[in-house]
C-alpha positions as a Python dict, from the first residue, in 0.01 Angstrom:
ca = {
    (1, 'X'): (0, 0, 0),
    (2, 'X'): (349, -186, 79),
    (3, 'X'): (503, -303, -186),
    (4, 'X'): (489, -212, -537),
    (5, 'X'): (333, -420, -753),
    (6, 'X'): (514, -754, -848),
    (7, 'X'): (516, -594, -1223),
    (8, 'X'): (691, -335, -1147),
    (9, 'X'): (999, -590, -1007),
    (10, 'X'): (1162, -883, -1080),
    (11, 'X'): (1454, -1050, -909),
    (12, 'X'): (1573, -1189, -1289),
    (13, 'X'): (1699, -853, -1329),
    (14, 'X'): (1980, -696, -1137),
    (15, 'X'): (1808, -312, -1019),
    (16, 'X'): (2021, -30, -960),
    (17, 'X'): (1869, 288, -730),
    (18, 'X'): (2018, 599, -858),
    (19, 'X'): (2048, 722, -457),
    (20, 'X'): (2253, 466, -352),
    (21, 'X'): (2548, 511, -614),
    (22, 'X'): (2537, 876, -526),
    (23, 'X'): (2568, 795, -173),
    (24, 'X'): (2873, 528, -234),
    (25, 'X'): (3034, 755, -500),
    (26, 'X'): (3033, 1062, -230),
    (27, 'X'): (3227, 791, 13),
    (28, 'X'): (3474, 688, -268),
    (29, 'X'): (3500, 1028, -374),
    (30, 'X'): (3549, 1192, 22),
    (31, 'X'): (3799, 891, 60),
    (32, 'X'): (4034, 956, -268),
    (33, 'X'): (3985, 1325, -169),
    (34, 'X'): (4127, 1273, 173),
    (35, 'X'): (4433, 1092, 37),
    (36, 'X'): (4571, 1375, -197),
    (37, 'X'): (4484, 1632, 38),
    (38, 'X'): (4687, 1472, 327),
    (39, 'X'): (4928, 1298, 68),
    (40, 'X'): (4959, 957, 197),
    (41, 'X'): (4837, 624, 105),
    (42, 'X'): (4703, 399, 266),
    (43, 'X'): (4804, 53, 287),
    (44, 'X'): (4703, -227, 37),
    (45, 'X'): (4481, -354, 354),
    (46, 'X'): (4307, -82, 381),
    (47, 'X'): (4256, -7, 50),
    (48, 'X'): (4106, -339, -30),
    (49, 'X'): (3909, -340, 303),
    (50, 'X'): (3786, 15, 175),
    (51, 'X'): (3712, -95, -183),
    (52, 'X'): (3523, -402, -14),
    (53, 'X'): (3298, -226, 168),
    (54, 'X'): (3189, -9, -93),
    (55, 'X'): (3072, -272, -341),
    (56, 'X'): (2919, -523, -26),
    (57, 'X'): (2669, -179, 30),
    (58, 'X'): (2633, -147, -336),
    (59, 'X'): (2551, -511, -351),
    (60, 'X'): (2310, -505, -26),
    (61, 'X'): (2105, -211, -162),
    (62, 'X'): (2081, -280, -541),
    (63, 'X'): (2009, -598, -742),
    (64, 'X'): (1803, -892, -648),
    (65, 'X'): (1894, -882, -237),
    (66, 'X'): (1751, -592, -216),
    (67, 'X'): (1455, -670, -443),
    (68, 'X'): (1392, -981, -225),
    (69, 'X'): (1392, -775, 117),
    (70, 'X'): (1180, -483, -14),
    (71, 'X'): (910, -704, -231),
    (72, 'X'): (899, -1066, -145),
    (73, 'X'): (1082, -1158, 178),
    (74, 'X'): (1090, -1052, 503),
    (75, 'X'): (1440, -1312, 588),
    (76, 'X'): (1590, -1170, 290),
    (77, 'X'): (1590, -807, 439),
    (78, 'X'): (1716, -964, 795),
    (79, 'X'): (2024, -1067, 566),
    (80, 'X'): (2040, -719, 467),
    (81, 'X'): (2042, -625, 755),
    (82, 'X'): (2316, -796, 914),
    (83, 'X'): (2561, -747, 553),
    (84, 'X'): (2454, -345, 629),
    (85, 'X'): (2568, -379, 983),
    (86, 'X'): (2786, -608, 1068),
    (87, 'X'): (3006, -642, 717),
    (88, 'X'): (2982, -339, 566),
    (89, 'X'): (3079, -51, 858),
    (90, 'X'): (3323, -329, 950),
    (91, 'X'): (3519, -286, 672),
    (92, 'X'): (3487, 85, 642),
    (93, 'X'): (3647, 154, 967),
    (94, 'X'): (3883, -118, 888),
    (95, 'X'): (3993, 77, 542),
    (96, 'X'): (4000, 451, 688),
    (97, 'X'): (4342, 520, 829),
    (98, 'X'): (4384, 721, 1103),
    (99, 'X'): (4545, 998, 948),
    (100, 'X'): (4220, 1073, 738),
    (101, 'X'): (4043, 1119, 1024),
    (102, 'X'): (4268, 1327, 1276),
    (103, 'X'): (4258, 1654, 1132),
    (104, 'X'): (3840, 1691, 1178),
    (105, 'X'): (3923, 1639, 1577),
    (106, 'X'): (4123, 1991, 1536),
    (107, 'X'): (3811, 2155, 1541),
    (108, 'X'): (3675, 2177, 1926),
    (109, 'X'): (3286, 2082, 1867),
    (110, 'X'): (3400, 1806, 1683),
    (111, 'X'): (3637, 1659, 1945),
    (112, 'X'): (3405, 1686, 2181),
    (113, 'X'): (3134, 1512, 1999),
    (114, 'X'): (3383, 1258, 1876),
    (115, 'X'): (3504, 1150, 2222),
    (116, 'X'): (3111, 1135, 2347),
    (117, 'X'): (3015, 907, 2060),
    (118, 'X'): (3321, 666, 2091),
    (119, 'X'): (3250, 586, 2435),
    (120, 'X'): (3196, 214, 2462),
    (121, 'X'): (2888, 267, 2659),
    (122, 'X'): (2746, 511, 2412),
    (123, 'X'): (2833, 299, 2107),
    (124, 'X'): (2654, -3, 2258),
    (125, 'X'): (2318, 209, 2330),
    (126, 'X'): (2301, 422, 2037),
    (127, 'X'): (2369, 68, 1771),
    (128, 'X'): (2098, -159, 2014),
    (129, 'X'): (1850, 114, 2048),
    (130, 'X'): (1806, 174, 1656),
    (131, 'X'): (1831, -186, 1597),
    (132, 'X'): (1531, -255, 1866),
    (133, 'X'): (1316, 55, 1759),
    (134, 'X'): (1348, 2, 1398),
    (135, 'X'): (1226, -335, 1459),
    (136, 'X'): (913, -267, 1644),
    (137, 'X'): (637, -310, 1363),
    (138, 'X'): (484, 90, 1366),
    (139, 'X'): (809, 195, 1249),
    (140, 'X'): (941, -125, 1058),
    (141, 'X'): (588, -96, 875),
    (142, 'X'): (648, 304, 817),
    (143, 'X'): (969, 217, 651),
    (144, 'X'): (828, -50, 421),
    (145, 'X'): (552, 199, 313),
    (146, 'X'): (771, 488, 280),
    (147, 'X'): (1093, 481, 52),
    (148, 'X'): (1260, 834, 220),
    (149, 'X'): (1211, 672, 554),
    (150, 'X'): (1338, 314, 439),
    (151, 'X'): (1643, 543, 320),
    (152, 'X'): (1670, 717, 703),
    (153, 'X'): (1690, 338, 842),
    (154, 'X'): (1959, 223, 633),
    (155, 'X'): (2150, 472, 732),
    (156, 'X'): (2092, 523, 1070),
    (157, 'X'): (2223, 89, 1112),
    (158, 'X'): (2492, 196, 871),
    (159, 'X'): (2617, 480, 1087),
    (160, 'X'): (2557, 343, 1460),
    (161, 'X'): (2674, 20, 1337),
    (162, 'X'): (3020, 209, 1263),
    (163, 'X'): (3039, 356, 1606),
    (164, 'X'): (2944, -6, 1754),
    (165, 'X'): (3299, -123, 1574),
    (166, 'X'): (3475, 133, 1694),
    (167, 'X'): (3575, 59, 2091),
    (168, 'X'): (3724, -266, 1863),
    (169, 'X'): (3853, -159, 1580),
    (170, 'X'): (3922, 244, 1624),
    (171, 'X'): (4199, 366, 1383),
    (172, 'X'): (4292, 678, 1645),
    (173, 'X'): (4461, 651, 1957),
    (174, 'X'): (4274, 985, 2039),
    (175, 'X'): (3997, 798, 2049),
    (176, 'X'): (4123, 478, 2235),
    (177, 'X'): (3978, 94, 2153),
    (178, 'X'): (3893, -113, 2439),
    (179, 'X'): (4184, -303, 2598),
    (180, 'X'): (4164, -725, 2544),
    (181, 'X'): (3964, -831, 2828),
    (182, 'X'): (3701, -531, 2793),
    (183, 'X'): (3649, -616, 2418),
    (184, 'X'): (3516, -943, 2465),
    (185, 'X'): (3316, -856, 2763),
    (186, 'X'): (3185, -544, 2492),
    (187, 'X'): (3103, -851, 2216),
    (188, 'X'): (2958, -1074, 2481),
    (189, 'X'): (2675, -814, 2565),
    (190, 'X'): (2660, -706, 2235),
    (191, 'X'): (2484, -1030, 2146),
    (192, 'X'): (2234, -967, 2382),
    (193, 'X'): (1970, -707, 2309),
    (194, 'X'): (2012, -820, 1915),
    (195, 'X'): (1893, -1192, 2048),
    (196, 'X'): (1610, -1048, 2248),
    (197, 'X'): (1497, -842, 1929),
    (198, 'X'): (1538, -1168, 1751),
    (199, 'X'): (1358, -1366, 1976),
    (200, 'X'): (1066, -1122, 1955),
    (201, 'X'): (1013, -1195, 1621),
    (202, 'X'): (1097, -1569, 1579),
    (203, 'X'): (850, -1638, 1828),
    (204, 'X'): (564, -1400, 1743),
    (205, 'X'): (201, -1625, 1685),
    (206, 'X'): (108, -1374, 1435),
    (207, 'X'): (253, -1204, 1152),
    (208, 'X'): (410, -827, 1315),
    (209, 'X'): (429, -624, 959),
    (210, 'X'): (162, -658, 694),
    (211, 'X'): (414, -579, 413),
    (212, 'X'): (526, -918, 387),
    (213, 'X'): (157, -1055, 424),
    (214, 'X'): (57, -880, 138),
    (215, 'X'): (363, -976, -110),
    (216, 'X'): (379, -1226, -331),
    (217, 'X'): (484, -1590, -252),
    (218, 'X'): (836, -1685, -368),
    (219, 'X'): (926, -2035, -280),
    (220, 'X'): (650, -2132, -131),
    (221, 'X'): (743, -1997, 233),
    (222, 'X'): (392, -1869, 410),
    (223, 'X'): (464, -1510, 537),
    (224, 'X'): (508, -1672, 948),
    (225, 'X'): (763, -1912, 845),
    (226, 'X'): (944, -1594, 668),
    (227, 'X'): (894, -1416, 967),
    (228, 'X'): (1061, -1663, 1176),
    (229, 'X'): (1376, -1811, 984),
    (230, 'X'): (1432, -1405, 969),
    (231, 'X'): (1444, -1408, 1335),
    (232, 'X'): (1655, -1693, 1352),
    (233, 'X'): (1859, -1528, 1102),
    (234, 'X'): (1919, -1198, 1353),
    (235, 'X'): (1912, -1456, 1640),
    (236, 'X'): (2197, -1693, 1507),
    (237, 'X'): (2424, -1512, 1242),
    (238, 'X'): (2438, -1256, 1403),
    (239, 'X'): (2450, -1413, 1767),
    (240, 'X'): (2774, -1631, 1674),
    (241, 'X'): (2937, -1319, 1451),
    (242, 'X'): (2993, -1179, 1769),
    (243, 'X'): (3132, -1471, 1936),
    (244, 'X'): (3369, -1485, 1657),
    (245, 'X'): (3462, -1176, 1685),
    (246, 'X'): (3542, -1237, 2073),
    (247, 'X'): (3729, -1600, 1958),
    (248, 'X'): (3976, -1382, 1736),
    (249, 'X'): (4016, -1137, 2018),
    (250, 'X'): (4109, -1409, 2230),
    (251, 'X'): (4401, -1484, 2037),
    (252, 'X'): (4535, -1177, 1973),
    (253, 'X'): (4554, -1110, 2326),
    (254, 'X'): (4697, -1442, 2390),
    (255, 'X'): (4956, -1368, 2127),
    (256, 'X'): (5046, -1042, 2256),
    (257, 'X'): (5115, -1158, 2649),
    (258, 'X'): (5334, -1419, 2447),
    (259, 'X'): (5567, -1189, 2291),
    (260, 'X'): (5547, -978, 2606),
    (261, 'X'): (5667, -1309, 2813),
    (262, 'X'): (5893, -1365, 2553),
    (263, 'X'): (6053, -1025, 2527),
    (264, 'X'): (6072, -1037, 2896),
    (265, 'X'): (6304, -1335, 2901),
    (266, 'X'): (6562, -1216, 2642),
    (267, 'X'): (6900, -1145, 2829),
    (268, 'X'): (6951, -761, 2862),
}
């Protein structure tokens, strides 16, 4: 059996899962421990972006989103999807200052598996990978009929989804971002294998994970038109997120030959 029983639910009410307010209170709690130990503060951006993140996860995991993905709606979950791995480790990496991090590379194993993990190339495969494999129905289906493996998924988009930020958004020069012209070629493929995955589903004749066959209509949407608009949610969102991504890009790099053109042309 899937899904529990449509008694046992209801998307009137807002649900909270104890395991996810553990999980967000550990990050609050490793983040405000972080700041006394090392005595600094972090800016107001970073403390908002921080803050942010923390309620968009507790948001994408509890109340009636998450009721929707796990009980009724097959879309639904591709929207919690994307807020789990596009918005949310976004904003994390956004909020965690450099300093916070720096003194874990002191420790040689860690470097070393730091600077591995941060590569761009390794950052792309490890996010697309779990994205595509998660996808394919055995284990989609697994994770829909088992809550401790639902739990595993969320976390492994969460966390590869942070290292697929980082060759943009890295806080440590130790562990460089990608220059202008590399970061929109990196966001450009990006949007590939994600549109493939996307494609796969959209299109499929047939309904690919029984869950969502056996739930209970909500809004009258048949389980293969639920299948597809959540294929053309992973398909468009998240195709034109990236190409957003690459349009801001753009700019900053057109703003920073600017100044250097301008700087250039000031008399010594």
């Amino acid at each position: 059996m899937f899904l529990h029983p449509l008694s046992d639910t209801s998307i009137d009410t807002f649900s909270v899962h104890p395991s996810t307010v553990v999980g967000i209170l550990g990050l609050a709690g490793l983040y405000i421990w972080r700041v006394r130990r090392e005595r600094r503060s972090p800016t107001p951006t970073q403390r908002a972006a921080f803050t942010t993140a923390l309620v968009g996860m507790f948001l994408s995991l509890n109340g009636p989103l998450h009721d929707l993905s796990d009980y009724y709606l097959f879309s639904a979950h591709m929207v919690q999807h994307l807020a789990l791995t596009f918005v949310v480790p976004l904003l994390l990496v956004i909020g965690t200052p450099g300093w916070m991090l720096r003194p874990a590379l002191t420790v040689p194993a860690v470097n070393t598996a730091a600077r591995w993990l941060t590569r761009p190339t390794t950052c792309f495969l490890l996010f697309n990978i779990t994205i595509a494999v998660w996808h394919l129905p055995p284990l989609y289906n697994l994770a829909m009929a088992n809550h401790g493996v639902h739990i595993v998924e969320h976390l492994m988009f969460m966390t590869t989804a942070v290292l697929m930020w980082w060759p943009l958004l890295s806080p440590l020069p130790e562990l460089p971002r990608l220059a202008y012209p590399a970061q929109m070629l990196y966001c450009f493929l990006m949007s590939i294998p994600m549109s493939v995955v996307a494609i796969y589903v959209a299109m499929a004749d047939h309904v690919l994970y029984p869950a969502y066959a056996a739930a209970p209509r909500i809004w009258g949407i048949s389980p293969l038109d639920d299948q597809m608009i959540g294929g053309l949610i992973m398909w468009i969102p998240g195709g034109l997120f990236f190409y957003a991504v690459m349009t801001v890009i753009f700019f900053k790099w057109a703003a920073r030959d600017a100044d250097t053109v301008a700087s250039a042309q000031v008399p010594a």
